[in-house]
N, C-alpha and C positions, 0 to 999 in steps of 0.2 A: 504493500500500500504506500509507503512511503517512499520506496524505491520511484515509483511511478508516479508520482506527485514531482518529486525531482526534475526528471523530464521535462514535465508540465512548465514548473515555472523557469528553467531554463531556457523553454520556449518561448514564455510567455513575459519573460523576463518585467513580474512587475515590480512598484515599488514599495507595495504592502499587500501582505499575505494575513487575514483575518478569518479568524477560525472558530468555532463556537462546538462545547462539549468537549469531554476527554478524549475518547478516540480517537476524534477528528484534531480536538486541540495535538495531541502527541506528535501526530503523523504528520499534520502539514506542517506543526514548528521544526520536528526535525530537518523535514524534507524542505523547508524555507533557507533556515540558518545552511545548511548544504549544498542550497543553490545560491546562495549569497545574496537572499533580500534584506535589502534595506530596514523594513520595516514590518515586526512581525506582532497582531493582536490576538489574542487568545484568549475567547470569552470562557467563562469556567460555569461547572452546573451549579446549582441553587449552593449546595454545600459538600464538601469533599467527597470524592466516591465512596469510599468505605463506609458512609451512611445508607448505602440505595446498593448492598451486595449484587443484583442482578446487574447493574455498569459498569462494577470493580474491577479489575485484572491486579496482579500483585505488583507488575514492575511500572504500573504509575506515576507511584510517589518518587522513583528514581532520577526519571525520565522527566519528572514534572520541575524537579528542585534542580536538573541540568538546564533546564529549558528559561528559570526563573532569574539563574545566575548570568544569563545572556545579556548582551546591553543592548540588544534591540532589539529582545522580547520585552512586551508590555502585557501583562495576566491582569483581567478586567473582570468584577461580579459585582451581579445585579442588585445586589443587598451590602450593607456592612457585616452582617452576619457572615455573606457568605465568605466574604475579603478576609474575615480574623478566622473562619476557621477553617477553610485551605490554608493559612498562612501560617497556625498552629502547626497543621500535618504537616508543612513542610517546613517546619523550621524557619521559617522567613518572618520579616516583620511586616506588619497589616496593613502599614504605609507603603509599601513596593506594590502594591494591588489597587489599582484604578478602581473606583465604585461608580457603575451608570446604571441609574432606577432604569428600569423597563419602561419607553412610551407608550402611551396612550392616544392613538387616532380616535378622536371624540366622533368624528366625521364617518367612520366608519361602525359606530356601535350608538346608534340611533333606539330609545324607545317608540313605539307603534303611536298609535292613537289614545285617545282617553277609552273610546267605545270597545278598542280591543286589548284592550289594559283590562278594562272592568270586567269583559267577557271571560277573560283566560283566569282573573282573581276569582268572578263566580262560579267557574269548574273545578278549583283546588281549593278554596276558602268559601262560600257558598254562606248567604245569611249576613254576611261582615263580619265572617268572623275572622282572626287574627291570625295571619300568613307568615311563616318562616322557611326561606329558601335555603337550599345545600345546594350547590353548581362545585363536583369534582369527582377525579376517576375514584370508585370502587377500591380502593387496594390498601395494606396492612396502610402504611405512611400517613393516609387520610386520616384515619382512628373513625369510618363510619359506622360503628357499632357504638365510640360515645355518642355521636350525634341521635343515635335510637334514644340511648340512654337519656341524653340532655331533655328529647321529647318528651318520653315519657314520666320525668319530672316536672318537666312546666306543665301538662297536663295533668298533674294534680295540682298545681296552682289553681290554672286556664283552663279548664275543660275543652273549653271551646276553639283552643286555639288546632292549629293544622299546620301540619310541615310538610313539603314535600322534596323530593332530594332525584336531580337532573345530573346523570351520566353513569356510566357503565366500568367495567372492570370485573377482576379475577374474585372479585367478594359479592356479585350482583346477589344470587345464590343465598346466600349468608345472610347478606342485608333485610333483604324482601322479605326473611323469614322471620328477624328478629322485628321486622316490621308490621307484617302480618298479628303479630302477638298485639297489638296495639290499634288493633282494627282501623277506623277510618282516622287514625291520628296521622299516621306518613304515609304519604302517597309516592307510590316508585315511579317515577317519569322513564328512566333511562336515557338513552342518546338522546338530546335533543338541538333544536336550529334555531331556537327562539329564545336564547339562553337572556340576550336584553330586555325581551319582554316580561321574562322570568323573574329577573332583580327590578325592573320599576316597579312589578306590582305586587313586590312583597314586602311587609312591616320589618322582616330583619333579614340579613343574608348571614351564614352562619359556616364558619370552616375550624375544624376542629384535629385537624394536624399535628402530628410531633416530629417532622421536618419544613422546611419550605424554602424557596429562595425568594423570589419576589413576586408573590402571590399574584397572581391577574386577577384572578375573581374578584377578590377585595379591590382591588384599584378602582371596576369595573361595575361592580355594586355602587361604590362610592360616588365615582361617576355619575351615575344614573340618580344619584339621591336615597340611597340604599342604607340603611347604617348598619353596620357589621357587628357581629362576635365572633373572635377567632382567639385561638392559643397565641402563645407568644412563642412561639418557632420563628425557628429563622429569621427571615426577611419580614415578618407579618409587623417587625414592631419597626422598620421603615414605611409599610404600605397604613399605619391607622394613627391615629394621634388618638391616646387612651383616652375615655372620658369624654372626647370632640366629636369626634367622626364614627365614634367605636367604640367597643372596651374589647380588652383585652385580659387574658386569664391563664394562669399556668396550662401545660399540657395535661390532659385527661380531668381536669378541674369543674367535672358535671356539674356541682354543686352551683357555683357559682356563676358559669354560663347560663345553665338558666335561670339565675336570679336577673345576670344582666337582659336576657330576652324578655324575662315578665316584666323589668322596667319599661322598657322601649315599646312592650304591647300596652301597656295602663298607663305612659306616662304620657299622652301626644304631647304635648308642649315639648317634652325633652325630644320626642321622635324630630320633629320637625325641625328642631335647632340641630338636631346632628345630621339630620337628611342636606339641609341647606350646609352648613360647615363642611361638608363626604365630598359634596360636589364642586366645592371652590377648593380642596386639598386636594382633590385627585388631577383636577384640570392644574392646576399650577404645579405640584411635583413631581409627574407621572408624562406632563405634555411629550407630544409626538418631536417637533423643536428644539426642547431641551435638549432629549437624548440622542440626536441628528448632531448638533452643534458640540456634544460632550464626547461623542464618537470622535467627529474631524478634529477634535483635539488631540486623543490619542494619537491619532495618522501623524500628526505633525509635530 
């Protein structure tokens, strides 16, 4: 693979070679510095591979700390999280590590109408009653079995409130089942296209993780005027302003997620200041611009 990437930019002879993930990071920074570019960027995943074993291979870290020690390699993550803890694994310090939040094309993640807001609220919430969205894959990382959990605590709060939880994965199986237990409290959407229309027209968005790099969902909830609860993983505590836009709660910390969801459902005065607050922080930290402009810095 790298062998033949070689080739490539010997041919191609350009003047930055920009790479995203490990794999790909390893192979083209070898095969850059080999063919003598100039200028080499390697975007890194949420947080070090040996968190996500199914990415990992052993001679990473090797390869990664030769790669780091280059001077015209420049290692780039989307969080501060993720910057301090590849920089940990690799012995390096956290300042050698570019940080660019993830943008946000606002122009491309559009809510519907009011009519088809209201419509798709009255098929998953039904009566007015009080909407809690989940948008992410199915898998151990997510923790969507707290999320059941979280449910079926606020509904002893809320009776009346309703979750429902959009995408799929290795745990669909699993989920559905400890959903099922909970009758018409969570409803399993799976794959879906209408992921904006989902976060306009729910009371809270809700991601419940114990890894993460720079969560989209939350950017993208918040966007939209969504106010969020999520763990404090990773990157989650650059994508929320606690308190503001969100709250924020240790990993696995049912208890208190949904204490923070019954406030946001009973409190509208507080929903509406962090709805209006989600949408002026995600467009100003997250803009598409920004991270455009934060990019050609690196190159240069």
């Amino acid at each position: 693979y790298a062998g033949e990437l070689v080739g490539e930019f010997l041919a191609l002879e350009p003047d930055i070679v920009h790479a995203w993930l490990d794999h790909a990071n390893i192979a083209a920074g070898i095969a850059a510095i080999a063919a003598g570019v100039p200028r080499v960027v390697l975007s890194l995943r949420s947080l070090n591979p040996e968190r996500t074993p199914r990415f990992y291979a052993p001679w990473m870290r090797a390869w990664y700390a030769q790669l780091a020690a280059e001077p015209r390699v420049q290692l780039v993550a989307n969080s501060s999280a993720g910057a301090e803890d590849y920089a940990q694994w690799l012995g390096i310090s956290a300042r050698s590590i570019a940080v660019v939040h993830n943008g946000f094309d606002a122009s491309s993640f559009v809510a519907p109408t009011r009519s088809e807001l209201d419509a798709l609220r009255a098929s998953l919430a039904p009566n007015g009653r009080p909407l809690v969205i989940g948008v992410f894959r199915l898998s151990e990382e997510k923790q969507p079995l707290v999320f059941i959990e979280i449910a079926r605590l606020l509904r002893e709060r809320i009776p009346e409130a309703r979750f429902a939880i959009a995408g799929d994965g290795p745990m669909f199986a699993e989920v559905a089942q400890a959903a099922a237990r909970l009758g018409s409290t969570v409803t399993m959407l799976g794959a879906r296209h209408d992921v904006p229309a989902l976060l306009a027209c729910a009371d809270a968005s809700m991601l419940c993780s114990r890894l993460e790099g720079n969560p989209n969902v939350l950017i993208e909830s918040q966007a939209l005027g969504c106010p969020v609860v999520a763990t404090r993983a990773g990157g989650a505590v650059d994508a929320v302003i606690d308190g503001e836009t969100g709250f924020l709660h240790d990993v696995g910390d049912a208890q208190r997620m949904a204490q923070s969801l019954a406030r946001l459902i009973s409190e509208p005065t507080l929903r509406a200041s962090m709805s209006c607050a989600a949408a002026e922080f995600a467009h100003r930290r997250f803009g598409l611009d920004r991270m455009v402009t934060q990019t050609a810095a690196l190159y240069r």
